[in-house]
N, C-alpha and C positions, 0 to 999 in steps of 0.2 A: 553536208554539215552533220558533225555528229552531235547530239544532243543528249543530258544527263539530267533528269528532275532528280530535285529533292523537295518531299511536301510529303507529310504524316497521315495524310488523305488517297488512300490508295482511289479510288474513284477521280481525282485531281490528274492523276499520274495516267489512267484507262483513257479519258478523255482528252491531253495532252498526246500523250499515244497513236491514238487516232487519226488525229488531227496531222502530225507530223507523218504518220506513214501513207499520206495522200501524195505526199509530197516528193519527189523524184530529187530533189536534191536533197530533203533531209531525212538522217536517222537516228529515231530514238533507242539511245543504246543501253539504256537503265535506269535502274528508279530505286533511290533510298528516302529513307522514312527519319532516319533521325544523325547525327553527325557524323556518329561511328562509320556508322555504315555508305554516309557519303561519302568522307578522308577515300576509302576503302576501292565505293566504282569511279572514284574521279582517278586514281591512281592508277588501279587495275583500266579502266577502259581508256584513260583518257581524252573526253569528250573537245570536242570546239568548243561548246558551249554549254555552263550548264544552268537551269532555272533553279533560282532557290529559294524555296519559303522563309520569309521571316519570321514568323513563326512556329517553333517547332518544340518537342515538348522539354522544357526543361533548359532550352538553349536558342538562342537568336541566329538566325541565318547569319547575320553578320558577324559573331562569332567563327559561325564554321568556316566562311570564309577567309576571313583572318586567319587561321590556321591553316585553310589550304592553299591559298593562290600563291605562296610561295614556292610551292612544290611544285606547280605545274603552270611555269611564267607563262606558258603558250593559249592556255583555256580563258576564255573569258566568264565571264560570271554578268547574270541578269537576274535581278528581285523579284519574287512572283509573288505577289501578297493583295488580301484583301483593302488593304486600307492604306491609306497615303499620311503617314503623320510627319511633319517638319522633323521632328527629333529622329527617325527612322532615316529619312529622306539626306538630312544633312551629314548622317553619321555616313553615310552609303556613300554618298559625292567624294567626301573626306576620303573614305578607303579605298574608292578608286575603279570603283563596282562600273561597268559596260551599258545596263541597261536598268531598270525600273519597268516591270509591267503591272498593270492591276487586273486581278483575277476576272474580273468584271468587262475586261478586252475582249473584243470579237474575234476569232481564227485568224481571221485575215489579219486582224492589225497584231497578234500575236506573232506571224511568220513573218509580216514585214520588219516587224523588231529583231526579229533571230535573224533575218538576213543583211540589217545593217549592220546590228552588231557585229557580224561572222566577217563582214570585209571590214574591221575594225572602226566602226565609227558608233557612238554611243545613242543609244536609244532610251527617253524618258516620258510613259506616257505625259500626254499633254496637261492631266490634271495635277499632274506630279510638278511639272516647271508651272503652273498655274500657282500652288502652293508655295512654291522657290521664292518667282517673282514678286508673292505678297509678303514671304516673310524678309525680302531683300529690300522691300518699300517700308514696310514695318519698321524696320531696324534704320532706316533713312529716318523718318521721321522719327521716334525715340530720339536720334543723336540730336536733334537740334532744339530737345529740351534740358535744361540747366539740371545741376546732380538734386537742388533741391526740388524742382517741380517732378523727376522721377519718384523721389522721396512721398512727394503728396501724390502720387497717382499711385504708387503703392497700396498707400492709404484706403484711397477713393474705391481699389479693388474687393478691400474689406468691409464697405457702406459704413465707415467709421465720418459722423458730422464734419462738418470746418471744426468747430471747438474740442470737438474729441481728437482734431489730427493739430490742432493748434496745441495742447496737451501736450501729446505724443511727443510733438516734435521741440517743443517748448519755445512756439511762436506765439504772437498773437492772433487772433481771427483772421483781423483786417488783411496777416500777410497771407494767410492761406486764400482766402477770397482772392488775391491777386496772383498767386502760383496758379490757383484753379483756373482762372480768366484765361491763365499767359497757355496752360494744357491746351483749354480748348481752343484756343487761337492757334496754336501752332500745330495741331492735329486735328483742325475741319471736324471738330465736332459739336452737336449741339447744346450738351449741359452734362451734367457731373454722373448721369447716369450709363450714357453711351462711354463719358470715360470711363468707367468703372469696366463694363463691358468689354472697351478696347485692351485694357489691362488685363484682364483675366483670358481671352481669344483671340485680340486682332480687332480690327473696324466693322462695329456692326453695319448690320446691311440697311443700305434706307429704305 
């Protein structure tokens, strides 16, 4: 399997490197730093596979991608990045990206990833679909609150009173008191402060 980094961390790329030239089935056939120069070894070398930073300077891995995977339908493409964010994660799923790894992976479970993905089956570390799963639960519970009690949890994310969001919304108290009641019933939580929370990140932890 031939392998292609991209990451603006030359050190990232030595130790990658390394790691892959242990390995009798794979090789690392080069290493670019910023888009240009990726377009550039994925063309000229052609890789299986290549790892790519999300971020990089001036430009999103996912951009680059967009731009290349067209040109070489055969390469597959895996995310190599520090951090696991839903908005990164779902743009990736959406474009149709092979794998998700986090830089924080051990050798081992980094070549296990290059090897599934290389017989074409997609690989996403575990904290990655951990992430998926809650924003797929998330978004479950949301829909089975009414447009107006989103409206007050809006609210409730800004620490605006019941009478400041009765104002706002040009209710009375009593109705927000009872939007408020109906949030935290229908989203398991326990008073107006975890919804505030849940609004602004997701369900706090208990």
């Amino acid at each position: 399997m031939r392998v292609a980094v991209v990451d603006d961390h030359p050190l990232v790329w030595q130790g990658i490197k390394a790691v892959l030239s242990t390995e009798p089935d794979m090789e690392p056939i080069g290493w670019a730093s910023n888009g240009r120069e990726a377009e550039k070894l994925v063309l000229d070398r052609n890789p299986d596979v290549v790892l790519m930073d999300m971020r990089l300077p001036g430009e999103s891995g996912l951009d680059i991608i967009r731009r290349i995977k067209p040109k070489v339908p055969s390469a597959r493409f895996v995310i190599l990045t520090t951090y696991a964010e839903q908005q990164d994660v779902t743009a990736a799923i959406n474009m149709g990206v092979d794998g998700y790894v986090l830089k924080e992976a051990l050798p081992e479970e980094m070549l296990a990833a290059l090897r599934l993905v290389g017989r074409g089956r997609p690989y996403f570390d575990p904290a990655v679909m951990q992430l998926v799963v809650a924003n797929q639960k998330r978004q479950d519970e949301l829909s089975e609150l009414t447009e107006r009690e989103l409206e007050v949890l809006q609210e409730l994310a800004q620490g605006l009173s019941n009478k400041e969001i009765a104002g706002k919304l040009f209710v009375t108290e009593y109705t927000v008191k009872k939007h408020v009641s109906g949030i935290l019933s229908k989203l398991g939580l326990k008073d107006r402060t975890q919804a505030a929370l849940y609004a602004l990140s997701g369900r706090p932890s208990s």
